[in-house]
N, C-alpha and C positions, 0 to 999 in steps of 0.2 A: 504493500500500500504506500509507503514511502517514498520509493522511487516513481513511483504515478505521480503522484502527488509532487515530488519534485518537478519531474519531466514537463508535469501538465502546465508549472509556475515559468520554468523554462520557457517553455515555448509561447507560452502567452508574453510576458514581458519582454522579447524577443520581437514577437509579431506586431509588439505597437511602437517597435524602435528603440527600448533601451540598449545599448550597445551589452555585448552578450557579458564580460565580466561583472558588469552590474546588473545583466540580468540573471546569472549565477549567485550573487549575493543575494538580491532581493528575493527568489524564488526559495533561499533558506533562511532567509528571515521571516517569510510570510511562512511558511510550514513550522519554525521554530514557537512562532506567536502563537501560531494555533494550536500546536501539538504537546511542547515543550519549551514554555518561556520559560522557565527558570535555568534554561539551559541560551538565552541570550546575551546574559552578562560574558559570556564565556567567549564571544565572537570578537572581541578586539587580540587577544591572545590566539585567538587560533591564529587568523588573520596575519599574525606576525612570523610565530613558529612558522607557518606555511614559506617564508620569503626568508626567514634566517637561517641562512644555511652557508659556508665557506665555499657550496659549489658553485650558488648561486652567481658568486663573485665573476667567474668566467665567461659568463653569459654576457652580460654588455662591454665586457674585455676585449670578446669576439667579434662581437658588434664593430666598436669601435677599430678594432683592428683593417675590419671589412672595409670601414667608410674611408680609412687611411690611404688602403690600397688605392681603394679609385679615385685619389686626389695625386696619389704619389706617382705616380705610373707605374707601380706593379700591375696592375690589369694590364693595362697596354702592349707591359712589355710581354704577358703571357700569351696575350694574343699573337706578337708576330711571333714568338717560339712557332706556338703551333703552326702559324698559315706558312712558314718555309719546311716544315718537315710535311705537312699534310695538303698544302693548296695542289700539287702535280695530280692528287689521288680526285680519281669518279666523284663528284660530291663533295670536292674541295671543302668548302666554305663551310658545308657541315656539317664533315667531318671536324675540322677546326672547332667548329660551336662546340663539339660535345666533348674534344676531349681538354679544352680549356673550359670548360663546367669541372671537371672531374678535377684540375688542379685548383679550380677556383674554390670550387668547394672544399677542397686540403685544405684553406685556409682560412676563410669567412664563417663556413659552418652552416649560412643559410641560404636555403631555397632563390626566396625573394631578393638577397643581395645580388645572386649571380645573374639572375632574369636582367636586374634594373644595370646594373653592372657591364656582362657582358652584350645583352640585348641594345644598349642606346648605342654599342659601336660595329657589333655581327648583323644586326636584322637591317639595316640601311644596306650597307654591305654585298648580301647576298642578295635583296632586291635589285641592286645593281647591276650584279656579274649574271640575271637573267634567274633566280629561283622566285617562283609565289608569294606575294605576301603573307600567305595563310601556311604555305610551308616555312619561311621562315623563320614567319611567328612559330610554331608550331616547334620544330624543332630546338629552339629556344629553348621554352616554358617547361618542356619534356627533359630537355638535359640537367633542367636546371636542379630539376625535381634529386639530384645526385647531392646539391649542397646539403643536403640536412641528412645521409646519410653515409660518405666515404667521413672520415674522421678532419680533423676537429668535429663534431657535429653538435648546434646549440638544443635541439629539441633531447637529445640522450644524454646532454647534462639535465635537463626536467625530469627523466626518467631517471636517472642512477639516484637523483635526490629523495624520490620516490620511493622505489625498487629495494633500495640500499646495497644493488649493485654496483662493482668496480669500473668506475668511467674508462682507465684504460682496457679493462678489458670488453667494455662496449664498442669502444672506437675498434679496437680491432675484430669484433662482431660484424662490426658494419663495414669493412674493407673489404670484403667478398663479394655481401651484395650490392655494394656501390661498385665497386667493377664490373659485376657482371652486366648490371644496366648498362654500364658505359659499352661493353663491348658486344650485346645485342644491339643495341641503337647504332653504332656504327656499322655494323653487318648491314642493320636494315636501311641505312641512310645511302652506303655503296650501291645495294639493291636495286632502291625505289628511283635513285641516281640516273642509274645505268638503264633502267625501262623506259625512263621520262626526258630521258636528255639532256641532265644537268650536266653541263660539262664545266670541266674548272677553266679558269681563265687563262688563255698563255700568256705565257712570261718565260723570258730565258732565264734559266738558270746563274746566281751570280754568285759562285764561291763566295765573296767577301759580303756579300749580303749576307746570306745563310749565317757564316759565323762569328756576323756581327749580331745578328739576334740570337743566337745560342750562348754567346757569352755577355751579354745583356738579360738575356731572361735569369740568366742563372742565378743572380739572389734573388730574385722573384720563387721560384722553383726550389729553393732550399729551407724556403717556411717552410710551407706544408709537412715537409721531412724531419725539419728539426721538431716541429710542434709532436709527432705524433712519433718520433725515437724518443723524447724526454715525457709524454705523457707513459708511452707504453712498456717502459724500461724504469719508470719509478723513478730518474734522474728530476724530475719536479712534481709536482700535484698540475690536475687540468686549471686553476686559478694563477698557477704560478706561469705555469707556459700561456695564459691567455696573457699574462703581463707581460711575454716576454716578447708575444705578438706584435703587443702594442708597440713597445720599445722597437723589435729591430724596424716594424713598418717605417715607424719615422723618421732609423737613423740611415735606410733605405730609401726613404723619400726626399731626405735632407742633403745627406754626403752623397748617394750614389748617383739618383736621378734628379734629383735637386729640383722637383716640380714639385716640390711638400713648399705651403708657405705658411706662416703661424694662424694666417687666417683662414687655413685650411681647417688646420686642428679646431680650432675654434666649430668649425660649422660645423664639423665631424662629431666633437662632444655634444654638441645642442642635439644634431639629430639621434646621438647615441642615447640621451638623456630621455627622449622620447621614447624610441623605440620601445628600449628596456624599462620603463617605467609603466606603459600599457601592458607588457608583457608583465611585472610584476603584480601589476593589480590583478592581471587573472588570475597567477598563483595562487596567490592570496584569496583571493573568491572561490579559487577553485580547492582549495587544500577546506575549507568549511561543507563545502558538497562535497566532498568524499568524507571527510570526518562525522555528518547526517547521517551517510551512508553506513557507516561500520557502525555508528551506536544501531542503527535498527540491523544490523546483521543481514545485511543485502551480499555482501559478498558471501556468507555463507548458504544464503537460500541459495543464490545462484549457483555454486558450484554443487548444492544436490539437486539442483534441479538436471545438470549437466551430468551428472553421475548417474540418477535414474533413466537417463537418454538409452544409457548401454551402447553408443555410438566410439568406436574406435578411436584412436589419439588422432591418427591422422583427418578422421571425419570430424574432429573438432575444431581440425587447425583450419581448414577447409570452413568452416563455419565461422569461424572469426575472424577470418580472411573479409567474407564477405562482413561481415560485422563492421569491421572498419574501414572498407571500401564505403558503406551505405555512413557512416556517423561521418567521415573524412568527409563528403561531402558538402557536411551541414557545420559544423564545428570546425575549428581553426586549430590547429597543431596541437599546442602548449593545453587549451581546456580540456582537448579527447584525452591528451596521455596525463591530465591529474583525474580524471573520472573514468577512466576506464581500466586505468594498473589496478589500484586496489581491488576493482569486482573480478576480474579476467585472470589476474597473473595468479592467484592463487588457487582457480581454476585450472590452468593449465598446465602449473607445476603438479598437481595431482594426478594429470595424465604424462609426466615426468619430463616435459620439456622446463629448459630453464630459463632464470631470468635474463640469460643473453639472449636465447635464442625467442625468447618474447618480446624482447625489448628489439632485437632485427624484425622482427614479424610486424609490430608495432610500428613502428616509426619510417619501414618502408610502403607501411598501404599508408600511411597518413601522411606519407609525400605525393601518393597519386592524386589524395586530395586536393592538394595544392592548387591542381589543373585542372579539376573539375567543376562548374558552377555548381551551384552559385556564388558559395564563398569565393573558391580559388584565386587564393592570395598574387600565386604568380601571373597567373592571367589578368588580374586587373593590376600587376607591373607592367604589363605588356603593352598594355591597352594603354598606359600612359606614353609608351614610347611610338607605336606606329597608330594611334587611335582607331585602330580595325576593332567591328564589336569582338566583345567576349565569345560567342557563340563558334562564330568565325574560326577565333583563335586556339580555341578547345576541338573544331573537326581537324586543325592542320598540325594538331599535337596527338590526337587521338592514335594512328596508328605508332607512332614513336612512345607514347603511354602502355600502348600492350606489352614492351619490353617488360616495363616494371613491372604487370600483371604478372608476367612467367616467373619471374627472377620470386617474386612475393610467393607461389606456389612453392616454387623450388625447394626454398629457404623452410617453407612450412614442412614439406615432407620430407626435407632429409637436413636434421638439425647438422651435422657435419660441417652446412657450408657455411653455418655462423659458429661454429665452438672448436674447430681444428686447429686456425690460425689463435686464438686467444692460449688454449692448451698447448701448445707451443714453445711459446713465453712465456710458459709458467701461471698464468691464473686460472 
């Protein structure tokens, strides 16, 4: 009855336009008043616990790190890495897109950075050299979907806070299925290339081009690395290598490529200060609905409900699969993965999958979300860069989205391809 009662407050406050963190708060204030006031006083303290945490620290570190980049020219110079080693290849341009997502994501950690990021300088770009505006777009928004899953990644610092899972060894959970996306998408970007006649553009080849952006990218190219050898080898905590993000971005944008200016930073923390403070306040909203949630023992109905099923491990993962394909839709990253760990993961550890291999399961269908309306965070980055509707943008990303669909399958039925690499290295 609880969770009705929630859901119903949800979606009502919702549907008359409170934006959803406060409409998570107020849907457990109105159920708290009616059901159990005396348990109101107690809401400013949740509220807090939920957002005090050392890991949290990393989260707008990331942030920040991100917005550094694409003042400093590390973005830039990632892009001409790729477009000299990959513009010769079927689908030049994107190919490029996707496999500068996969280092951008190395290092930002989210989705929507790399959209806004790499999108205002690739999707002009490739409309040029003769590709669709709607494939484009499309192949964008779909790559993009890899920042919040190859490591650094900000949504699996939300979960390890959660979970009380080891963040290193999330991030290398999620370096399997963040590849693997990358390297279906580029299969299928060669493909769909070579049927439709996207040809890359000629250019003669210039030795001194080439490895003038190969040795130019290269501290671009050595975050990513360094963050995720010092997170995953215990050389720092994930808070301490987000500081240290911040630090080399800047002394990277100042000494190396010297297009960092103080007024840079400046705008970078404003919009940091934002970002991360929206994103705080849902914690915090969202840490009081799942704490509703465990006093009426919702995660325990649900996991007998899911035990009376008599449905095999694999036919659960399969169902929670879709579980978070249909909620990724409607919910935004950060609020699905505080209201859905605590009901789910103790559900699925009793079908003996773990909290890596839930927390990959997790966080890779809550990237497809990203791209799917109505919410779909990256699509409406996109929409600010080429203002093609949404709709549009979601048909020219839909076939490069099935990627993530297989890889989400994959990951579900054979726990391996998230717990080999972490077991490895010892966690």
């Amino acid at each position: 009855m609880a969770i009705v009662f929630l859901l119903i407050g949800l979606i009502v406050f919702a549907a008359i336009g409170v934006p959803l963190a406060f409409a998570i708060g107020a849907s457990c204030i109105t159920y708290l008043s009616a059901v159990r006031p005396m348990f109101l006083s107690m809401m400013p303290q949740r509220i807090w616990n939920g957002v005090y945490s050392e890991l949290m620290i990393a989260m707008p570190l990331f942030m920040l790190a991100g917005e550094l980049m694409n003042t400093g020219g590390i973005t830039k110079r990632i892009i001409n890495f790729c477009m000299e080693l990959l513009r010769p290849i079927r689908g030049g341009l994107g190919e490029v897109n996707i496999v500068a997502s996969m280092i951008f994501g190395g290092i930002s950690g989210s989705s929507v950075a790399d959209t806004s990021a790499l999108g205002s300088i690739l999707i002009p770009a490739m409309e040029q050299e003769g590709y669709p505006p709607d494939a484009s777009a499309g192949i964008t928004v779909a790559s993009s979907t890899m920042g919040m899953i190859i490591p650094p990644s900000t949504p699996m610092v939300v979960y390890a806070m959660i979970s009380g899972a080891s963040i290193g060894a999330l991030f290398m959970a999620g370096a399997v299925p963040g590849i693997l996306i990358g390297l279906t998408q580029l299969v299928l970007v060669y493909v769909i290339s070579h049927r439709k006649g996207w040809h890359p553009a000629k250019s003669d080849f210039s030795a001194k081009r080439f490895w003038k952006a190969i040795f130019s990218g290269i501290p671009a190219l050595l975050m990513p690395l360094f963050i995720i050898v010092c997170v995953s080898f215990g050389i720092c905590t994930a808070s301490e290598s987000a500081g240290v993000a911040v630090l080399y971005s800047m002394i990277v944008g100042f000494f190396i490529y010297k297009e960092l200016t103080w007024k840079d930073v400046w705008n970078a923390l404003k919009k940091t200060l934002i970002s991360s403070s929206s994103v705080m306040i849902i914690i915090g909203f969202s840490s009081i609905f799942t704490w509703v949630l465990t006093i009426q023992k919702v995660p325990d109905m649900v996991a007998n409900f899911f035990m009376s099923m008599n449905v095999p491990a694999w036919g659960i993962a399969l169902m929670f699969d879709v579980l978070i394909l249909i909620i990724g839709t409607f919910i935004d990253v950060s609020p699905a993965i505080l209201m859905l760990t605590p009901i789910m993961l103790p559900v699925m550890q009793s079908y003996g999958f773990t909290a890596l291999q839930f927390g990959a399961m997790l966080i890779t269908g809550l990237a497809i979300g990203l791209v799917t309306p109505p919410v779909g965070m990256c699509l409406n980055a996109c929409n600010k860069i080429n203002r093609m509707p949404i709709i549009s943008i979601f048909k020219g990303a839909l076939p490069y989205v099935t990627c993530n669909v297989i890889v989400l399958i994959l990951i579900s039925v054979f726990p391996t391809l998230t717990t080999w690499l972490p077991a490895i290295l010892g966690y």
